[in-house]
Biotite code that builds the C-alpha atoms (Angstrom):
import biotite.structure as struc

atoms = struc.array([
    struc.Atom([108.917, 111.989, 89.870], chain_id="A", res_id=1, res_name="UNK", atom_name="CA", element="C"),
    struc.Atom([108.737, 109.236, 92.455], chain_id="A", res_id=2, res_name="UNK", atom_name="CA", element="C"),
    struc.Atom([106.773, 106.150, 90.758], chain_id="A", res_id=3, res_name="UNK", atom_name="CA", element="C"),
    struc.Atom([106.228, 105.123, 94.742], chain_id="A", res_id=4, res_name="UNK", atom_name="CA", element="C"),
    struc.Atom([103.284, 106.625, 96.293], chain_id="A", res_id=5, res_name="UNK", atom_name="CA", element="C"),
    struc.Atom([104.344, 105.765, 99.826], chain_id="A", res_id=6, res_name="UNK", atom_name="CA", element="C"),
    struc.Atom([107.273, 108.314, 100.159], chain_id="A", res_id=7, res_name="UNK", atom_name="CA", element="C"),
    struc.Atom([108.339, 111.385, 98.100], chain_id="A", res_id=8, res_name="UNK", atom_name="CA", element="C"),
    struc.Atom([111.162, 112.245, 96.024], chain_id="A", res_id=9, res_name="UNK", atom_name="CA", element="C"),
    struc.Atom([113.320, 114.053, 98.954], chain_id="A", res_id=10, res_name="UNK", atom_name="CA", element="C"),
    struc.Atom([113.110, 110.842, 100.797], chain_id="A", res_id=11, res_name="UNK", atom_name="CA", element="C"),
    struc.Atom([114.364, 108.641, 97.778], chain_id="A", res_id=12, res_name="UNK", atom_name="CA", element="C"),
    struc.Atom([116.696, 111.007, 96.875], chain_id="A", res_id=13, res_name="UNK", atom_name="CA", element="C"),
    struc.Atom([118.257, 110.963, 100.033], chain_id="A", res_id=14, res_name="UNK", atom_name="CA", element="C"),
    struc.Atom([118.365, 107.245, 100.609], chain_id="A", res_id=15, res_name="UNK", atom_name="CA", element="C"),
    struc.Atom([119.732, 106.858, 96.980], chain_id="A", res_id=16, res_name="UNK", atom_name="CA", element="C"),
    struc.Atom([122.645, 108.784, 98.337], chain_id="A", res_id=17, res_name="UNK", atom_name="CA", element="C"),
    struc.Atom([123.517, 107.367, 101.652], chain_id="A", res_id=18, res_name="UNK", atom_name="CA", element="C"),
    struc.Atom([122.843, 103.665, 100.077], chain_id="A", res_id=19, res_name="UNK", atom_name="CA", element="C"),
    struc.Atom([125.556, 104.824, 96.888], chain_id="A", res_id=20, res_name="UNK", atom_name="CA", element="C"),
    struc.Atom([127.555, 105.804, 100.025], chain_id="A", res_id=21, res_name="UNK", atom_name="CA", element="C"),
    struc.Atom([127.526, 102.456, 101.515], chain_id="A", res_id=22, res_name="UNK", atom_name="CA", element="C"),
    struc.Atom([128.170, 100.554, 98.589], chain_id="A", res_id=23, res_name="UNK", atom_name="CA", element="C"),
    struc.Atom([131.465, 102.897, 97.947], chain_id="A", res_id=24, res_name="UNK", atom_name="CA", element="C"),
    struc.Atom([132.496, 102.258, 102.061], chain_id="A", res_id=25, res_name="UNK", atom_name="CA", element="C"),
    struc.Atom([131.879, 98.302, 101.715], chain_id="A", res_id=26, res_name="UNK", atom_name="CA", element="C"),
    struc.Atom([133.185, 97.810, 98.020], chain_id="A", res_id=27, res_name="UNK", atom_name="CA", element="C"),
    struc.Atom([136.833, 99.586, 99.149], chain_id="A", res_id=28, res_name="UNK", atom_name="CA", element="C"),
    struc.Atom([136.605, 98.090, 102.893], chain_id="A", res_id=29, res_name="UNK", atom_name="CA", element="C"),
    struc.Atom([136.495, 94.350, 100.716], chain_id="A", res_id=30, res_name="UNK", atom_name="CA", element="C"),
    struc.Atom([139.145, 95.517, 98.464], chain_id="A", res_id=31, res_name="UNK", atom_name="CA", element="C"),
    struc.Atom([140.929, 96.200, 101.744], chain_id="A", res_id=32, res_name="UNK", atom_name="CA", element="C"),
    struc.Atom([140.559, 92.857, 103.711], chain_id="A", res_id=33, res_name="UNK", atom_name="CA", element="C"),
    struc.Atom([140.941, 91.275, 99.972], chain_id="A", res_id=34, res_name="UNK", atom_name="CA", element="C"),
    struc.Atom([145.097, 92.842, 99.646], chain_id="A", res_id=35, res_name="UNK", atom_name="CA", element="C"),
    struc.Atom([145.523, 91.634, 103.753], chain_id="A", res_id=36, res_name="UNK", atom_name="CA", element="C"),
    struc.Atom([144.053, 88.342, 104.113], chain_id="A", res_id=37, res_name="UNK", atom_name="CA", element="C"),
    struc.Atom([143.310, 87.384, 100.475], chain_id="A", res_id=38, res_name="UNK", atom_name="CA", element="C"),
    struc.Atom([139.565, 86.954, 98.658], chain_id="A", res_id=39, res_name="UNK", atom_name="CA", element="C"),
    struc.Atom([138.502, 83.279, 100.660], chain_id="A", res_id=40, res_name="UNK", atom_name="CA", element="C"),
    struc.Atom([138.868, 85.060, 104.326], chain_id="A", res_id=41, res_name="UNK", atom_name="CA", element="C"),
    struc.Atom([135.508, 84.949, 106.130], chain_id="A", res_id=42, res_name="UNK", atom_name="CA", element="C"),
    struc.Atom([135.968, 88.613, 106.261], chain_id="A", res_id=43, res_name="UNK", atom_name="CA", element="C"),
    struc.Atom([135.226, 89.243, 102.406], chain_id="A", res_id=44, res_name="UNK", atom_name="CA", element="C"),
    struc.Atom([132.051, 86.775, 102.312], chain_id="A", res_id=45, res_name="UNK", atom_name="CA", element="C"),
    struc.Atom([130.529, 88.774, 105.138], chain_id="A", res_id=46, res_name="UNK", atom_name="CA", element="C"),
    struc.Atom([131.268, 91.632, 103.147], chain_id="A", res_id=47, res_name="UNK", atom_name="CA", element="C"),
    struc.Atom([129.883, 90.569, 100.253], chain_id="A", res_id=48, res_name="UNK", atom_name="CA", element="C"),
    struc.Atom([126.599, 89.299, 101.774], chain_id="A", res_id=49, res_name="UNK", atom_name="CA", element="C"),
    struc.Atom([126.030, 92.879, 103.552], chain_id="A", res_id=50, res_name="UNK", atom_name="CA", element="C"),
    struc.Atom([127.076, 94.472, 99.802], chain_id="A", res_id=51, res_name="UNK", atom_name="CA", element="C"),
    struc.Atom([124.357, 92.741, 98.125], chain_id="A", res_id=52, res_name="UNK", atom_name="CA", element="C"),
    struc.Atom([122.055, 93.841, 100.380], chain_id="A", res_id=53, res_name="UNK", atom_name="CA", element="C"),
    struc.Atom([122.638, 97.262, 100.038], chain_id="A", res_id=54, res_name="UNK", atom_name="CA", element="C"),
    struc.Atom([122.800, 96.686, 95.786], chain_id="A", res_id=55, res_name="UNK", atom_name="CA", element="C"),
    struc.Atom([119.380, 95.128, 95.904], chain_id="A", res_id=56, res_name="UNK", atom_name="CA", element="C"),
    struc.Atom([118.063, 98.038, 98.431], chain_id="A", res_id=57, res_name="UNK", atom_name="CA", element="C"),
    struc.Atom([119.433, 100.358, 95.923], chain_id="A", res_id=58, res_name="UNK", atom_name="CA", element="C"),
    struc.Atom([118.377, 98.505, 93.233], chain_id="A", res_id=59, res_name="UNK", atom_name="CA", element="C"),
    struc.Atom([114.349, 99.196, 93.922], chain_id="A", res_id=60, res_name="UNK", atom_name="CA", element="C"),
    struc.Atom([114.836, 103.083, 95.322], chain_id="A", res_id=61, res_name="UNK", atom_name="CA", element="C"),
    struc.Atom([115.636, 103.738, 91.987], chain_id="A", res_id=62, res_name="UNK", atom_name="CA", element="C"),
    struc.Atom([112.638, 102.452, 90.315], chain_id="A", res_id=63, res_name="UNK", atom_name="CA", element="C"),
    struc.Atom([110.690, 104.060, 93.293], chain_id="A", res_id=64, res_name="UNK", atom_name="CA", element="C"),
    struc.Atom([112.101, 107.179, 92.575], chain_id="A", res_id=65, res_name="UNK", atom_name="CA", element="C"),
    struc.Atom([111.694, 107.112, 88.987], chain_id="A", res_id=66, res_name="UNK", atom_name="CA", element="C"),
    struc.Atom([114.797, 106.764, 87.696], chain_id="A", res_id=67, res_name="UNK", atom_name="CA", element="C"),
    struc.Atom([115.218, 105.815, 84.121], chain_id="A", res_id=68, res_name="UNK", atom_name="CA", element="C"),
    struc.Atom([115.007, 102.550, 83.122], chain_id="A", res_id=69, res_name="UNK", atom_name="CA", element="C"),
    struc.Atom([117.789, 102.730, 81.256], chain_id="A", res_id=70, res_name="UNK", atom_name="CA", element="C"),
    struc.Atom([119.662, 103.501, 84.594], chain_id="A", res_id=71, res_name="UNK", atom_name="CA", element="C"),
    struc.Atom([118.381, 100.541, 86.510], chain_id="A", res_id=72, res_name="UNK", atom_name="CA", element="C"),
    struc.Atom([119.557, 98.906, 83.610], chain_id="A", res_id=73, res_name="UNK", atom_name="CA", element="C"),
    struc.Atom([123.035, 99.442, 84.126], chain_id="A", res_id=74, res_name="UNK", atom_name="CA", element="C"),
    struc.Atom([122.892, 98.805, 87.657], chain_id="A", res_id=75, res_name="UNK", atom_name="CA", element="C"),
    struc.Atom([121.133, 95.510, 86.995], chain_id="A", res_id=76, res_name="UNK", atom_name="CA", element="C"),
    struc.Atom([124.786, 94.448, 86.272], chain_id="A", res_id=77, res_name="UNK", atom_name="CA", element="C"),
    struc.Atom([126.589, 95.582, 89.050], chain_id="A", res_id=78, res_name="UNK", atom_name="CA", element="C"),
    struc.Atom([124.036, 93.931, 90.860], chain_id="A", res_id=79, res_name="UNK", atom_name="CA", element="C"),
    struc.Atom([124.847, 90.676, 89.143], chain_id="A", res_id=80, res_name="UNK", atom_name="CA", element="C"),
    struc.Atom([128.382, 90.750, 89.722], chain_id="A", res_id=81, res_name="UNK", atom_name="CA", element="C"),
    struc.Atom([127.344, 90.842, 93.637], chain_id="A", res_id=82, res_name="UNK", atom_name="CA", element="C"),
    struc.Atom([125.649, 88.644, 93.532], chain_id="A", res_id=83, res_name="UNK", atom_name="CA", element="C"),
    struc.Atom([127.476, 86.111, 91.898], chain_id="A", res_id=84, res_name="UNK", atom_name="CA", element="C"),
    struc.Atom([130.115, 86.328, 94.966], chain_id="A", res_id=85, res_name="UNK", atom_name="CA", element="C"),
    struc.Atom([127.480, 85.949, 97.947], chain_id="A", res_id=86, res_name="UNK", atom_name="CA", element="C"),
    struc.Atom([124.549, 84.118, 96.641], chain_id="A", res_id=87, res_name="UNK", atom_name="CA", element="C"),
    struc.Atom([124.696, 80.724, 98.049], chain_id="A", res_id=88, res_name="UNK", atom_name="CA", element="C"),
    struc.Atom([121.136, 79.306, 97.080], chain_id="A", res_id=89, res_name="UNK", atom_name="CA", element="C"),
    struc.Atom([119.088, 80.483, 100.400], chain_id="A", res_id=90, res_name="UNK", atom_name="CA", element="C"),
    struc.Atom([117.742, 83.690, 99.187], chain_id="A", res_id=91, res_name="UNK", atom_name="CA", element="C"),
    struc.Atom([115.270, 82.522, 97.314], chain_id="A", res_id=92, res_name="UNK", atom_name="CA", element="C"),
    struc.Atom([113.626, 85.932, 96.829], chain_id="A", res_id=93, res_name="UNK", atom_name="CA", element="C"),
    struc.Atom([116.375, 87.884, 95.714], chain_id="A", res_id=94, res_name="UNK", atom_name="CA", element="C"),
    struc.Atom([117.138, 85.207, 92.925], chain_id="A", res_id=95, res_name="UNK", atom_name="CA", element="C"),
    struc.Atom([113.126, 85.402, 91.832], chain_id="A", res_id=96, res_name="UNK", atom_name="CA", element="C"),
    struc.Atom([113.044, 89.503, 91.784], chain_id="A", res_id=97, res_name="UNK", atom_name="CA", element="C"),
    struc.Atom([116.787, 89.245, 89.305], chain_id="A", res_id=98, res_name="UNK", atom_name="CA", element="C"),
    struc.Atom([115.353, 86.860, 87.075], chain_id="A", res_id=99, res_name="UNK", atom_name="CA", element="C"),
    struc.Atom([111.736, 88.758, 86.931], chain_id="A", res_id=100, res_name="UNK", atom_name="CA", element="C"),
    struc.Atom([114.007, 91.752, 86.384], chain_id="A", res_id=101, res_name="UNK", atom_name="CA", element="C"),
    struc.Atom([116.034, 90.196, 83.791], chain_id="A", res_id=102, res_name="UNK", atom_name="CA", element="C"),
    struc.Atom([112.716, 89.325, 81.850], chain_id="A", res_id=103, res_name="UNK", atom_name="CA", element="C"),
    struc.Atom([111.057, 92.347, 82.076], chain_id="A", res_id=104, res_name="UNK", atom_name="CA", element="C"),
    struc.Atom([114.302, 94.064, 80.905], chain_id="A", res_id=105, res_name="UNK", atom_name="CA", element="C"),
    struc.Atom([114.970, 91.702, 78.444], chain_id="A", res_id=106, res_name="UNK", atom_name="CA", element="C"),
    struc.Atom([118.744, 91.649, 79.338], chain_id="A", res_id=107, res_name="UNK", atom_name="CA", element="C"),
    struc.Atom([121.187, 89.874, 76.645], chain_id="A", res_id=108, res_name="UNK", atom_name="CA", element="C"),
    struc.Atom([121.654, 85.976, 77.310], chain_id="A", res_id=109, res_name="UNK", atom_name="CA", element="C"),
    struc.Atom([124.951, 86.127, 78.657], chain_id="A", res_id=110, res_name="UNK", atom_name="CA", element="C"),
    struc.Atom([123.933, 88.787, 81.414], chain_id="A", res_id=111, res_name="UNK", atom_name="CA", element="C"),
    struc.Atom([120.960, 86.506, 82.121], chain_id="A", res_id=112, res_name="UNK", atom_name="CA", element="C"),
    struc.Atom([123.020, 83.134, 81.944], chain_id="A", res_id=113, res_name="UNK", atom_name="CA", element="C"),
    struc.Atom([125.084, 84.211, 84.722], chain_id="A", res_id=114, res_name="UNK", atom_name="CA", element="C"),
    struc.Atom([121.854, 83.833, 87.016], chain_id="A", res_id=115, res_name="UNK", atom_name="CA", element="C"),
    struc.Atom([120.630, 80.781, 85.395], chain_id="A", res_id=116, res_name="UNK", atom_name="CA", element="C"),
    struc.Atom([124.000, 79.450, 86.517], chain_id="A", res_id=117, res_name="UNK", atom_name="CA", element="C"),
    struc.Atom([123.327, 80.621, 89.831], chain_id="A", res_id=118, res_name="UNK", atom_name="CA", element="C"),
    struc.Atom([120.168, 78.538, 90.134], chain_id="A", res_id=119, res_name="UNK", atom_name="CA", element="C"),
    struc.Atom([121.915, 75.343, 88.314], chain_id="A", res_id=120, res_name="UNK", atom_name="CA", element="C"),
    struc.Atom([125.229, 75.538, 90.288], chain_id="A", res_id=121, res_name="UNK", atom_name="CA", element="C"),
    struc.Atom([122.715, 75.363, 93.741], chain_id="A", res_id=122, res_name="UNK", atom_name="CA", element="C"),
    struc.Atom([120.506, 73.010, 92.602], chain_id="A", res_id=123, res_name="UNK", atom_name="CA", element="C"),
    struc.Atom([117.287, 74.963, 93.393], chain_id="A", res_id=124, res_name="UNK", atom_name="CA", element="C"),
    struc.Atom([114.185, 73.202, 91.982], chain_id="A", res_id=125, res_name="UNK", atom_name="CA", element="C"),
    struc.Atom([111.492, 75.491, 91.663], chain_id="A", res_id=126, res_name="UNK", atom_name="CA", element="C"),
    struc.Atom([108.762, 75.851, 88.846], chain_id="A", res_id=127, res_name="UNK", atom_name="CA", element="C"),
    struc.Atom([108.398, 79.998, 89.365], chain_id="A", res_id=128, res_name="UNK", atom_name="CA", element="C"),
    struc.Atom([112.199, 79.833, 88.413], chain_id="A", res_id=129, res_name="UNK", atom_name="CA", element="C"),
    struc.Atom([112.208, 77.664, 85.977], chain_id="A", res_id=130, res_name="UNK", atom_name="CA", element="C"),
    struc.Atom([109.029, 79.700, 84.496], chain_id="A", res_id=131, res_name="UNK", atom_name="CA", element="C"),
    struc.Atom([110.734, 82.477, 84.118], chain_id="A", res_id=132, res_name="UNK", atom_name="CA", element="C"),
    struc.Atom([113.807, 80.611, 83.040], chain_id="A", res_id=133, res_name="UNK", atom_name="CA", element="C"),
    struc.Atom([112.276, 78.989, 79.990], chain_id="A", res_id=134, res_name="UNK", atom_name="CA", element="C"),
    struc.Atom([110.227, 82.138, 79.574], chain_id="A", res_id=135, res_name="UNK", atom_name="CA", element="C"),
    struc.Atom([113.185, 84.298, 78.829], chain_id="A", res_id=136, res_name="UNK", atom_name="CA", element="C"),
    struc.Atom([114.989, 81.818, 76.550], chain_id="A", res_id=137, res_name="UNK", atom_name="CA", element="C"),
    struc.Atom([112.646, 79.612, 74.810], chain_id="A", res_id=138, res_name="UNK", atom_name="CA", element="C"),
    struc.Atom([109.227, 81.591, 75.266], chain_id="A", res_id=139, res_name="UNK", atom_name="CA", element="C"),
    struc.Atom([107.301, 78.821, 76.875], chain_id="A", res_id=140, res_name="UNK", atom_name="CA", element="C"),
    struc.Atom([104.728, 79.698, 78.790], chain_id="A", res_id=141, res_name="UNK", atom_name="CA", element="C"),
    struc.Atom([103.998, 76.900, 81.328], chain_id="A", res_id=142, res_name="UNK", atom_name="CA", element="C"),
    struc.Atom([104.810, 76.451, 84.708], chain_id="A", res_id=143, res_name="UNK", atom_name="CA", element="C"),
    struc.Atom([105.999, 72.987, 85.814], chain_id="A", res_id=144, res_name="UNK", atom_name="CA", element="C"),
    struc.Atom([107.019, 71.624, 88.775], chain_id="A", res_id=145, res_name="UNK", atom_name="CA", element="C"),
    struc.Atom([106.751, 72.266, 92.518], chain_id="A", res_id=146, res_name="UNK", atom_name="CA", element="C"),
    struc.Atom([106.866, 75.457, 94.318], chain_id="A", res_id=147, res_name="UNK", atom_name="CA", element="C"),
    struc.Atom([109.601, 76.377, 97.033], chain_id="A", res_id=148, res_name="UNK", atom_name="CA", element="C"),
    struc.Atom([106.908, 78.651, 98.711], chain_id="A", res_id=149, res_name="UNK", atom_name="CA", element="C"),
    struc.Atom([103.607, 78.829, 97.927], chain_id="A", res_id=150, res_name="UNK", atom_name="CA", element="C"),
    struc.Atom([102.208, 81.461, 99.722], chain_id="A", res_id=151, res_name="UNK", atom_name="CA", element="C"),
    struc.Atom([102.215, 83.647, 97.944], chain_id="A", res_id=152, res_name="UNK", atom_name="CA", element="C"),
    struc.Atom([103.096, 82.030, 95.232], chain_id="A", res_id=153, res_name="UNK", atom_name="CA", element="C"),
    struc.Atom([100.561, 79.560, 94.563], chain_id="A", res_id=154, res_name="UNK", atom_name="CA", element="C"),
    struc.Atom([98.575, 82.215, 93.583], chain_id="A", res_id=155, res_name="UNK", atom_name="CA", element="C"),
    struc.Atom([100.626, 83.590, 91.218], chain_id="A", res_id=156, res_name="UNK", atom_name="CA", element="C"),
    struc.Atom([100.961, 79.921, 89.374], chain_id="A", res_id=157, res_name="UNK", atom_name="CA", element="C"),
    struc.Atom([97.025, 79.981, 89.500], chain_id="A", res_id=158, res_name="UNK", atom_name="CA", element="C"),
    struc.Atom([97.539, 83.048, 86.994], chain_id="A", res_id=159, res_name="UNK", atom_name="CA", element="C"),
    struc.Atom([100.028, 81.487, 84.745], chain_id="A", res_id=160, res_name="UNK", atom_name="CA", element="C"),
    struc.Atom([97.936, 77.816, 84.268], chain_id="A", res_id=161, res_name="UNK", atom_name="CA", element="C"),
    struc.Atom([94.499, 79.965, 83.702], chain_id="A", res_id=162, res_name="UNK", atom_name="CA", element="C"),
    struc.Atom([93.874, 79.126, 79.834], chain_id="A", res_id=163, res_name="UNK", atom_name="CA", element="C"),
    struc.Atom([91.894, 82.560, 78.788], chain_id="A", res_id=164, res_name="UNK", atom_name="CA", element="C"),
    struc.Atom([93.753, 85.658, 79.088], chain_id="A", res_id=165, res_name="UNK", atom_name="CA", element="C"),
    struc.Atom([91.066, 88.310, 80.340], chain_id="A", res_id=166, res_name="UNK", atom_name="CA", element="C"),
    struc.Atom([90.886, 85.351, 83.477], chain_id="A", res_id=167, res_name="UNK", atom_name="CA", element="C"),
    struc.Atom([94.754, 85.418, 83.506], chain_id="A", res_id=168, res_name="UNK", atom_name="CA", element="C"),
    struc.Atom([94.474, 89.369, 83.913], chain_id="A", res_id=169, res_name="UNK", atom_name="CA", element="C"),
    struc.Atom([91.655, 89.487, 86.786], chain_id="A", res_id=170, res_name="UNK", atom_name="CA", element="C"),
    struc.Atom([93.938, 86.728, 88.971], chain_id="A", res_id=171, res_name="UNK", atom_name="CA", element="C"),
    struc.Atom([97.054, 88.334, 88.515], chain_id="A", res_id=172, res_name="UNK", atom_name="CA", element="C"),
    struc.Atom([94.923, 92.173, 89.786], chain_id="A", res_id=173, res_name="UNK", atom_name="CA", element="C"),
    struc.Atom([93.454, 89.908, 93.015], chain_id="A", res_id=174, res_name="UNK", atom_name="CA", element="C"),
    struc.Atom([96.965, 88.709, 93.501], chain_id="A", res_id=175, res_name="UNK", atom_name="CA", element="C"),
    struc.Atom([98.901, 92.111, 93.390], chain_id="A", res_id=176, res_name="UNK", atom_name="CA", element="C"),
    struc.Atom([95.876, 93.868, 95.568], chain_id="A", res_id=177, res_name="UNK", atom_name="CA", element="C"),
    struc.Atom([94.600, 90.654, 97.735], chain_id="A", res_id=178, res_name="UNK", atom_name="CA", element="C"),
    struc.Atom([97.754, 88.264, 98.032], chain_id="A", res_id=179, res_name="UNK", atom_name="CA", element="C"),
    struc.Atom([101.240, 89.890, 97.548], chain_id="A", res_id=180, res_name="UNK", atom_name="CA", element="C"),
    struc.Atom([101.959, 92.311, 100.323], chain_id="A", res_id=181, res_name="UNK", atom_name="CA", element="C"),
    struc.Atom([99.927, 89.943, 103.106], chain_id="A", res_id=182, res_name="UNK", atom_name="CA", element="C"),
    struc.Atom([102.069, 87.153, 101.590], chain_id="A", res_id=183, res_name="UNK", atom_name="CA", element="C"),
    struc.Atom([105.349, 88.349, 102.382], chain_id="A", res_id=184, res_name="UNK", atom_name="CA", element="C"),
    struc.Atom([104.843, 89.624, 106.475], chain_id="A", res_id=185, res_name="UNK", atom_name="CA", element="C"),
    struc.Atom([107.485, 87.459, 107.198], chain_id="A", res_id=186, res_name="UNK", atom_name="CA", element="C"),
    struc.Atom([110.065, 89.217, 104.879], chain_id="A", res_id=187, res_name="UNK", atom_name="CA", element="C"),
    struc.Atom([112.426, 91.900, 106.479], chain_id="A", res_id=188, res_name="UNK", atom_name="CA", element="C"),
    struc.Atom([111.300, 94.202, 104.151], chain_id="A", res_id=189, res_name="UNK", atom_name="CA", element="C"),
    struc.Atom([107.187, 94.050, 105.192], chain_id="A", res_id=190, res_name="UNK", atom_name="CA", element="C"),
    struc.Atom([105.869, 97.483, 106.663], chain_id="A", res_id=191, res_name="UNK", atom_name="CA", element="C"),
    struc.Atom([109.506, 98.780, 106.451], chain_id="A", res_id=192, res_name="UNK", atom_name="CA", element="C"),
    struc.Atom([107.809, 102.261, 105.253], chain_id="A", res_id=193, res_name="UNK", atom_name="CA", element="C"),
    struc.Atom([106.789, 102.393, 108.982], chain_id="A", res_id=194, res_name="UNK", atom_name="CA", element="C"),
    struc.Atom([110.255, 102.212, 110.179], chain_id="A", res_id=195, res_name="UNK", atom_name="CA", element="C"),
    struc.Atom([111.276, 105.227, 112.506], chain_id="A", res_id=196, res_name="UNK", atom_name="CA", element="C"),
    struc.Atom([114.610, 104.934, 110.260], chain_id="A", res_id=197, res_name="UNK", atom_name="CA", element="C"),
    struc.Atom([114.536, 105.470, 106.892], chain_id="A", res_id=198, res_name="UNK", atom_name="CA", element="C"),
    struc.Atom([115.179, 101.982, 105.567], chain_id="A", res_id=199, res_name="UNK", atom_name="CA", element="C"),
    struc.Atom([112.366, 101.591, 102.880], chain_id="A", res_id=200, res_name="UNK", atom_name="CA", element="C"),
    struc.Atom([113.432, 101.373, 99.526], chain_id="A", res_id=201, res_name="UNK", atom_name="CA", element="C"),
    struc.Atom([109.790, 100.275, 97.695], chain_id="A", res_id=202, res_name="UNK", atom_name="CA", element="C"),
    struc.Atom([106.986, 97.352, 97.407], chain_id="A", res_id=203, res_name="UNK", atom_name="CA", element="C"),
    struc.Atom([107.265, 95.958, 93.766], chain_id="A", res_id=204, res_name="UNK", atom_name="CA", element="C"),
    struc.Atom([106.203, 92.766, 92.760], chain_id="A", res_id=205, res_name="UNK", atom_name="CA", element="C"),
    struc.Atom([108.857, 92.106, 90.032], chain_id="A", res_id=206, res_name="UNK", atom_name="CA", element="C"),
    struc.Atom([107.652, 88.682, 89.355], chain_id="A", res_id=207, res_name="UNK", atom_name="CA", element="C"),
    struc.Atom([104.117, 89.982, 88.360], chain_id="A", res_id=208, res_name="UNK", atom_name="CA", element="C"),
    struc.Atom([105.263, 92.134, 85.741], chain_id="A", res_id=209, res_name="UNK", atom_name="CA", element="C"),
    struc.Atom([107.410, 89.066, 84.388], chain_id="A", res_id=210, res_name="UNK", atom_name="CA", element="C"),
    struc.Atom([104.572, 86.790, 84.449], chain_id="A", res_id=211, res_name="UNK", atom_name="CA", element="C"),
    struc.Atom([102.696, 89.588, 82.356], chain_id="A", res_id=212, res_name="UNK", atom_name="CA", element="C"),
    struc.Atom([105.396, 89.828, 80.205], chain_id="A", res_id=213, res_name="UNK", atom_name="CA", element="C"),
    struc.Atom([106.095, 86.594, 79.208], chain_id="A", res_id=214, res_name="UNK", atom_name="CA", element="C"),
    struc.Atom([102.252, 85.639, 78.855], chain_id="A", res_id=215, res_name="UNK", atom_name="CA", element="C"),
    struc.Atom([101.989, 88.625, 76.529], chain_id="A", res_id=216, res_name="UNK", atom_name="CA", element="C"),
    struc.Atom([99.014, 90.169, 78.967], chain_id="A", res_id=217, res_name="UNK", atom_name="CA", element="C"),
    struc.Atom([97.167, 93.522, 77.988], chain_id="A", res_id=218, res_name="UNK", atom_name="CA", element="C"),
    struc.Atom([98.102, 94.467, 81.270], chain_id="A", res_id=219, res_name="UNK", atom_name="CA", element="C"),
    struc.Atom([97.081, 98.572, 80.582], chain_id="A", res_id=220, res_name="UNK", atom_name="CA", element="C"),
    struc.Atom([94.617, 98.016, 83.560], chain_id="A", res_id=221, res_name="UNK", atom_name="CA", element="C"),
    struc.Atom([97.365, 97.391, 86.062], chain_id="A", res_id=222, res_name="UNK", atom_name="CA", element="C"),
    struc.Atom([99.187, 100.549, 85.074], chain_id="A", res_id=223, res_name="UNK", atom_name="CA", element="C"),
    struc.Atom([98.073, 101.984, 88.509], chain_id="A", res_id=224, res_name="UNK", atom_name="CA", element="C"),
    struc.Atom([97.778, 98.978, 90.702], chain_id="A", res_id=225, res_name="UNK", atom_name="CA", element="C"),
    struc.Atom([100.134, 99.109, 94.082], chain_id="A", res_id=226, res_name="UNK", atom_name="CA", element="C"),
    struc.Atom([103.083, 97.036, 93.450], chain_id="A", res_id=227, res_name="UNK", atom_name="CA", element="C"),
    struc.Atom([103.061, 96.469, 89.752], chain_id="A", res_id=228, res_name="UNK", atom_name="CA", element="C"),
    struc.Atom([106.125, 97.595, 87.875], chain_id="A", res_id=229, res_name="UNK", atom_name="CA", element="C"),
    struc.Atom([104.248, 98.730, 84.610], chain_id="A", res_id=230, res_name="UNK", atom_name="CA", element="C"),
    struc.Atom([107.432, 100.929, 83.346], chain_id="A", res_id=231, res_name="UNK", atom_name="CA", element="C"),
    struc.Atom([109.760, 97.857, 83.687], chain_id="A", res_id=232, res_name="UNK", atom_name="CA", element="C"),
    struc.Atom([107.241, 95.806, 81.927], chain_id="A", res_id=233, res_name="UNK", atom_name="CA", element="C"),
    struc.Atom([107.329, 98.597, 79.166], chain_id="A", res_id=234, res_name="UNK", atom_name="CA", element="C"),
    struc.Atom([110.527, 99.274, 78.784], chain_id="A", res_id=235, res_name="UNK", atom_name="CA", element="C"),
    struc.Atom([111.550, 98.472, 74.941], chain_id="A", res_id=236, res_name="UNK", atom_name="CA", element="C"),
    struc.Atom([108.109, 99.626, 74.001], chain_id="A", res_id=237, res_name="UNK", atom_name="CA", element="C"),
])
C-alpha cells in the first residue's frame, strides 16, 4: 500500500518499472562508452549525472509506494555508488536527503563514511550537514555553523536549538505543514504531481525525520503529517 497519498499504487508501480528500466538502459549505455573511449570521456560523466538522477527518483517511489524498508535499504547503496561518480559538491539537496537517509536508517559507518567523504573531499561547510554528520557518529545534538540555504532551512535549525522537547516537536509539525513544501518552489521537483507526464516520484522531508531521530523526539504525532517519513524513522524499532 502506497505510503503517498498523492498518487496510487498503479501509478508507483508503473513508474518503479520504467525508472528500473532506465537505470538498466543508462548503466549498460556507460559500460558501453566506458570499453570505447575509456571511464574520464565527457560521455560517461554525463551519464553518470543523468544515472543519479534516475537512482534518487527511484530511490523515493519506493518509499511512496511502500516498499519495505529493508528494500530501500539495499538500494540506499547502489545509490551511493552513483553517487560517488557524479557528485561534484553542487547538489546540495541530494547530499542532505543521503545523509538524513543514512541516519534514519542507521547504515554501518563505512556505508555512511563514503558520503562524509563526499562532503570533506568538496569542502562544503554547512551546519545541517555537519548536524547530521556528528549526529550519526558521535550523537551530538547541536547544530553549529552557517547555513548554505536557509529557507527553508532556518527553520528547521530553529527546531534543533529549541531546549524543551514538546517545543522541539510543535516547530518541527509548523515546519513540515507551514515551511517545507513552500520552501522548495524553486526545486525541479515542486508541484511535479501536476505534471501531464508522470514524473513524480514523492514529497518527503528526509531531513525531518533525521532531525527527529537524532534528537530522540516522541514524534508519534507526526505519524500522519504530509511529508514526514515516520516508517524510515522507525525502522529498527
Amino acid at each position: 500500500m502506497a505510503r503517498d497519498y498523492l498518487k496510487d499504487d498503479l501509478y508507483f508501480e508503473k513508474f518503479l518499472q520504467d525508472e528500473t528500466a532506465r537505470i538498466e538502459k543508462y548503466s549498460k549505455g556507460i559500460e558501453m562508452v566506458i570499453q570505447q573511449r575509456g571511464e574520464h570521456d565527457d560521455g560517461v560523466r554525463v551519464g553518470y549525472i543523468i544515472l543519479t538522477g534516475y537512482h534518487f527518483a527511484k530511490l523515493r517511489a519506493l518509499y511512496s509506494a511502500g516498499h519495505s524498508i529493508n528494500e530501500i535499504r539495499d538500494f540506499f547503496l547502489d545509490v551511493i555508488e552513483v553517487l560517488e561518480k557524479s557528485w561534484n559538491g553542487e547538489n546540495y539537496e541530494r547530499m542532505l536527503w543521503m545523509l538524513s537517509i543514512g541516519v534514519m536508517l542507521d547504515v554501518d559507518n563505512d556505508q555512511f563514511d563514503r558520503l562524509v567523504a563526499l562532503v570533506r573531499k568538496y569542502n562544503v561547510q554547512d551546519g545541517l550537514l555537519e548536524f547530521l554528520i556528528k549526529g550519526k557518529e558521535q550523537g551530538d545534538k547541536t547544530l553549529r555553523g552557517e547555513l548554505l540555504y536557509e529557507r527553508p532551512y532556518a527553520k528547521l535549525a530553529d527546531v534543533i536549538g529549541t531546549p524543551d522537547k514538546e517545543e522541539q516537536l510543535k516547530k518541527l509539525k509548523l515546519y513540515l505543514e507551514k515551511y517545507w513544501y513552500t520552501g522548495h518552489s524553486d526545486s525541479g521537483w515542486y508541484d511535479s504531481h501536476k505534471h501531464r507526464d508522470p514524473i513524480y516520484s514523492g514529497y518527503w522531508s528526509f531531513e525531518s525525520g533525521a532531525v527527529a531521530k537524532i534528537l530522540g523526539l516522541d514524534d508519534s504525532s507526526l505519524k500522519d503529517v504530509p511529508y514526514y517519513p515516520y516508517d524510515l524513522v522507525h525502522y529498527k524499532n
